[in-house]
C-alpha positions as CSV (number, residue, x, y, z in Angstrom):
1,X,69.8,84.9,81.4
2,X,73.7,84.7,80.7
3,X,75.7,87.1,83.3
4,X,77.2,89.8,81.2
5,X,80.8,91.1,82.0
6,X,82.8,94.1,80.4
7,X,86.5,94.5,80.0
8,X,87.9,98.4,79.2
9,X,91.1,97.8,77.9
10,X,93.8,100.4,77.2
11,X,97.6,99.3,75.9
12,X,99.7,97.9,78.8
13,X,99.5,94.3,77.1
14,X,101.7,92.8,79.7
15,X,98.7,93.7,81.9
16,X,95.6,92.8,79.8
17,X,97.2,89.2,79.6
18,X,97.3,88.8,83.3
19,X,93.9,90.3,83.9
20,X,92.4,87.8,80.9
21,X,94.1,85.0,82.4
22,X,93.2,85.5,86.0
23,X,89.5,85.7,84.5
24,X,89.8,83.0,82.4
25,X,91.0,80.6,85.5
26,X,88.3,82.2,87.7
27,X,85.5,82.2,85.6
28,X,83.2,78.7,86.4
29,X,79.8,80.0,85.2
30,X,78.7,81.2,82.1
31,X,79.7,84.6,81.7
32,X,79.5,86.6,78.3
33,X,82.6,89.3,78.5
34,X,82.4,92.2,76.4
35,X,85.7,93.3,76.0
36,X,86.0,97.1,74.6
37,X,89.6,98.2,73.4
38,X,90.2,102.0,74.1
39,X,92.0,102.8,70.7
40,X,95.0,101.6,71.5
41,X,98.4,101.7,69.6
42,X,100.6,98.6,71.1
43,X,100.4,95.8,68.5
44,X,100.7,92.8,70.9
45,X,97.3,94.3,72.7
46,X,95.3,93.1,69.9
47,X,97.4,89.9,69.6
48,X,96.4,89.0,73.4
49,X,92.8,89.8,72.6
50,X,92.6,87.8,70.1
51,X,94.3,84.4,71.6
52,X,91.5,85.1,74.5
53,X,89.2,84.9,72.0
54,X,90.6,81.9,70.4
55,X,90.3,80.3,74.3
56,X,87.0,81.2,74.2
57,X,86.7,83.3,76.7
58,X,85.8,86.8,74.9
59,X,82.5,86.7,73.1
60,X,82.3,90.5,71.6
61,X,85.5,92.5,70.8
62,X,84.4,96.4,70.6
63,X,87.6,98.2,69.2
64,X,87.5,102.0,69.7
65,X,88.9,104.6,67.6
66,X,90.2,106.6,71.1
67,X,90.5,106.4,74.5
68,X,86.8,107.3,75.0
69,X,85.9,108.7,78.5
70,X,82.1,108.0,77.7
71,X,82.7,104.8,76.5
72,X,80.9,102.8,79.5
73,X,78.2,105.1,79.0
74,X,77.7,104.6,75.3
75,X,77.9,101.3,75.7
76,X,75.1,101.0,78.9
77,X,72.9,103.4,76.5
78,X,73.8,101.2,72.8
79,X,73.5,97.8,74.9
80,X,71.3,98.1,77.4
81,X,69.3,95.3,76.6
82,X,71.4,92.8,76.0
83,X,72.9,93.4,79.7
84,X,72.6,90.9,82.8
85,X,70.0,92.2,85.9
86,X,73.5,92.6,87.2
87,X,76.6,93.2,85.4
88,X,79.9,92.8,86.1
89,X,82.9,95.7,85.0
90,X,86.9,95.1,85.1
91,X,89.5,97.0,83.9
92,X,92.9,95.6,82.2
93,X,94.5,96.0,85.6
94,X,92.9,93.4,87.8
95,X,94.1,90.1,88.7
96,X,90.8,88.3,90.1
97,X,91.7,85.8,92.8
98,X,90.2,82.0,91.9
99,X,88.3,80.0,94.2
100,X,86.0,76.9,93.7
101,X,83.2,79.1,92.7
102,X,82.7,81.3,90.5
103,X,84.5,85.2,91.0
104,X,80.8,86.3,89.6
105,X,78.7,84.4,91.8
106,X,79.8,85.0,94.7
107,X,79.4,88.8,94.2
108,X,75.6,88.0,93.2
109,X,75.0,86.4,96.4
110,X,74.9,90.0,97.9
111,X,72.0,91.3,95.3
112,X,70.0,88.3,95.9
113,X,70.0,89.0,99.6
114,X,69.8,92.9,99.6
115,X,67.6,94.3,96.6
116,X,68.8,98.1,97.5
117,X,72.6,97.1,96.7
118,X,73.1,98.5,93.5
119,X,77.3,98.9,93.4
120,X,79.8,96.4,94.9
121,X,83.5,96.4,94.5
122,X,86.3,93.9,95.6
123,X,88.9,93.9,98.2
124,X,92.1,95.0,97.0
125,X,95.4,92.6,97.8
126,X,97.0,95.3,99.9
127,X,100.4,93.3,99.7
128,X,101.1,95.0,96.0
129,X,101.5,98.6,97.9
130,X,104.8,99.6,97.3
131,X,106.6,100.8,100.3
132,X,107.4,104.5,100.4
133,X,111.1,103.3,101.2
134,X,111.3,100.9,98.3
135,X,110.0,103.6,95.9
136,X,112.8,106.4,97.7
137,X,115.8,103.8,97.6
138,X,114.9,103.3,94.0
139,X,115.1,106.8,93.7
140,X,118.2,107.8,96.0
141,X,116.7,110.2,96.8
142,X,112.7,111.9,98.4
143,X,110.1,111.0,96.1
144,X,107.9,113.9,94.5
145,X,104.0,114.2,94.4
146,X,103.8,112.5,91.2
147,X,106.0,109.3,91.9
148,X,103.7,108.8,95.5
149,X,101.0,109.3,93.1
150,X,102.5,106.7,90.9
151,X,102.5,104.3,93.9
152,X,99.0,105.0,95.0
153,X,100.9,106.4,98.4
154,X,98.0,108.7,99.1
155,X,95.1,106.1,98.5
156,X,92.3,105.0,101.1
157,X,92.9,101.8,100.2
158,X,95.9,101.3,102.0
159,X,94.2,101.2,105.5
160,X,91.5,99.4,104.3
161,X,90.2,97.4,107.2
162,X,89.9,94.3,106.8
163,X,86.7,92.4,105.3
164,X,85.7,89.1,105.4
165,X,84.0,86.9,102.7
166,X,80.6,87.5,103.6
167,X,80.8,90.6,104.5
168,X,80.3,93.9,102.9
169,X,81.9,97.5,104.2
170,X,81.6,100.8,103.0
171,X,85.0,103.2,104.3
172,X,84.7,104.8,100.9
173,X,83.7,104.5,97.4
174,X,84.1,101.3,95.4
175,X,86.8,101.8,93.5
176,X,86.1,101.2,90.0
177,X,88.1,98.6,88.6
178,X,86.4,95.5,89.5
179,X,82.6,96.5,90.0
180,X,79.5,94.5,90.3
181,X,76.5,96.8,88.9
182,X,72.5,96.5,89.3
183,X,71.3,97.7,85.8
184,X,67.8,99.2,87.3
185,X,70.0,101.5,89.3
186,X,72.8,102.9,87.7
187,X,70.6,103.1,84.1
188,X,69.9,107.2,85.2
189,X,73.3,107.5,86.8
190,X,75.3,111.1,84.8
191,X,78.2,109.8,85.2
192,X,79.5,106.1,85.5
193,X,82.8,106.9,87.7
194,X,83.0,105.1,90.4
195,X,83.0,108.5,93.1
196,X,80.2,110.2,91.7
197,X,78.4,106.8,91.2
198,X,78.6,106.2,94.4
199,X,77.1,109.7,95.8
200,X,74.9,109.7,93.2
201,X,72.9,106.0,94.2
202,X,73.4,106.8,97.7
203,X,71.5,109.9,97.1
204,X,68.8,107.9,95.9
205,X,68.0,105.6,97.9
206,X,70.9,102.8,96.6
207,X,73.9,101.2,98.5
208,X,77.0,100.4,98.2
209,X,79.8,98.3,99.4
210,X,83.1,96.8,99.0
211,X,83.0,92.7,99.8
212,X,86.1,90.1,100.5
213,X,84.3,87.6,98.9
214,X,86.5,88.7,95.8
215,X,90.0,89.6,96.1
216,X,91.9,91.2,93.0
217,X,95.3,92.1,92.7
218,X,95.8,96.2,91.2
219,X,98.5,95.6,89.2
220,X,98.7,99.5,88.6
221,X,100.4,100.0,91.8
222,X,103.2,98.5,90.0
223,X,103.2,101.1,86.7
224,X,106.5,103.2,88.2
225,X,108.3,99.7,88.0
226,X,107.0,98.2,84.7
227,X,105.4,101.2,82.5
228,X,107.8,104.5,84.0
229,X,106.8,106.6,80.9
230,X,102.7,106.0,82.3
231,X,101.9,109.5,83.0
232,X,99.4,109.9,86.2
233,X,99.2,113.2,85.4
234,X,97.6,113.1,82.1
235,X,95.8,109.9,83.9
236,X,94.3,112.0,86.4
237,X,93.3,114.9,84.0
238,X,91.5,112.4,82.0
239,X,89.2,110.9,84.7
240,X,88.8,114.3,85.8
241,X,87.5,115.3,82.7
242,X,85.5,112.1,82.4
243,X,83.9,113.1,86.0
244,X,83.1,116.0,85.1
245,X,85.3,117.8,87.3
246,X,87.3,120.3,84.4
């Protein structure tokens, strides 16, 4: 069976392209990506979609009326079927790194050997971080709450230790935006956000991890820079709400 992949897209163009591109250099195996567009309202996102289809790369555009919080979970429950043993999730943020073989293949090596692994996310390039100082001498003055927030000052991620190829680690929850998914597993899972999808398998009997086999680039440590009107706070009330957490 074909390895199935799905792309949530939300505006942020400049983005999408990178993250298409970086798949479409990566990708040596044959991969069927599903990319779903959240509703959104910049022109040139559709106009990158569709030269990624015209490469080839895309096989299913889904195009969304909104920014759907349910949306992965509509689509596990309308496409179940049609899904890979293990599928592969990536958000319009992610540059994946490219190596001789195949970004998806070498995540799959881990489910072949460990039939319990039923989330695994990629290491994060922790050289995009922006410094504190960088983000204050911008400023000229001390950064708030919501422009550290902005900078993903406050995230686990940037102590990470570090994890080699073929090994996998667990210092915290995947973090969602490049996941490798057992199908079997998460099929009874509430709530597909990476946290609570995480408790949830563990819970039951599942594991998790985070491998270095696949390095990605977060290229939403850089929205203060590129996107300044991206709010974090209406960001964060949305995956709250999507969580289940207001």
């Amino acid at each position: 069976m074909r390895k199935t992949a799905i792309i949530l897209s939300y505006e942020r163009p400049i983005y999408l392209w990178n993250t298409l591109d970086a798949l479409y250099k990566a990708t040596r195996s044959e991969v069927d990506y599903i990319l779903v567009d959240q509703g959104s309202t910049d022109p040139l996102v559709s106009e990158v979609i569709d030269g990624f289809v015209a490469r080839g790369l895309i096989a299913t555009v889904i195009r969304n009326d909104k920014n759907d919080p349910f949306a992965m979970e509509k689509l596990l429950n309308d496409r179940y079927p049609q899904l890979s043993d293990v599928f592969f999730y990536i958000e319009n943020d992610v540059v994946v790194d490219r190596q001789p073989r195949c970004w998806t293949d070498r995540m799959l090596d881990f489910f072949d050997r460990d039939p319990r692994l039923a989330m695994l996310g990629s290491l994060v390039d922790t050289s995009d971080f922006v410094p504190r100082e960088h983000l204050e001498a911008k400023l000229g003055r001390e950064a708030t709450k919501a422009e550290l927030d902005a900078i993903k000052w406050f995230s686990p991620e940037r102590a990470i230790p570090p994890i080699g190829p073929d090994e996998i680690a667990s210092p915290f929850n995947p973090p969602g935006r490049l996941l490798a998914l057992r199908k079997a597993a998460i099929k009874d899972v509430p709530v597909l956000r990476d946290a609570p999808m995480h408790d949830h398998l563990l819970t039951n009997g599942w594991r998790t991890g985070i491998t270095g086999a696949v390095v990605h680039r977060h290229l939403s440590l850089f929205n203060f820079f590129d996107f300044p009107d991206y709010g974090m706070v209406r960001r964060d009330d949305f995956m709250n709400y999507a969580s289940g957490k207001q």
